[in-house]
C-alpha positions, 0 to 999 in steps of 0.5 A: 500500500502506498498512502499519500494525504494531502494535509492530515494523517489518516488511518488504515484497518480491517486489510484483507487479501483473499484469492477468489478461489480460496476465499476463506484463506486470509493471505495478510497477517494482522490486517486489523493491526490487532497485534500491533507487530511492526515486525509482520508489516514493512514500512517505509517513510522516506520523510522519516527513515527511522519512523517506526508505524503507528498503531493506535485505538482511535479513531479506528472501524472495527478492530480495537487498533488500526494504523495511523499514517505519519504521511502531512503535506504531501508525503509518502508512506508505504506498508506492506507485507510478503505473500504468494499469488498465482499468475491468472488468479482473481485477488480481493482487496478490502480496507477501511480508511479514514481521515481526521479531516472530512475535506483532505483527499486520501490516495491509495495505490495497490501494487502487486510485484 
């Protein structure tokens, strides 16, 4: 995922990546940050190298913490995780995200490598 807002920071919850043809197996490890591990999540923040992710408990959808991005003015900021996909295969990609302030634009970009 890479995550840009264009004044405020905002937040990230209940990710999931299912196969369509194995639709019960969730392929991401804590995607409702519930474990709050950074070590299941690679992070990066070229504004800050040695930025640590945030995980906290407001104002998040459905689990108790999500992921707040440290990303303000146009910054970047990037999370992901590792997993296998199949050539030709059908991919689910759900998440809530959510911003402190109703007028800022959040852009997601998805990239599969």
């Amino acid at each position: 995922f890479e995550f840009q807002s264009d004044n405020f920071g905002w937040f990230l919850d209940d990710v999931s990546v299912r196969a369509g043809h194995a639709p019960d197996d969730e392929l991401l490890q804590d995607g409702s940050f519930t474990d709050r591990d950074a070590n299941v999540w690679n992070h990066c923040f070229p504004s800050n190298p040695t930025a640590s992710p945030n995980f906290f408990g407001w104002p998040c959808h459905s689990s108790p913490s999500c992921f707040q991005t440290q990303s303000f003015d146009f910054n970047t900021e990037y999370l992901g995780q590792g997993f296998l996909i199949e050539s030709g295969q059908l991919y689910s990609v759900e998440f809530y995200a959510s911003s402190r302030d109703p007028d800022d634009r959040l852009t997601v970009k998805i990239t599969f490598q």
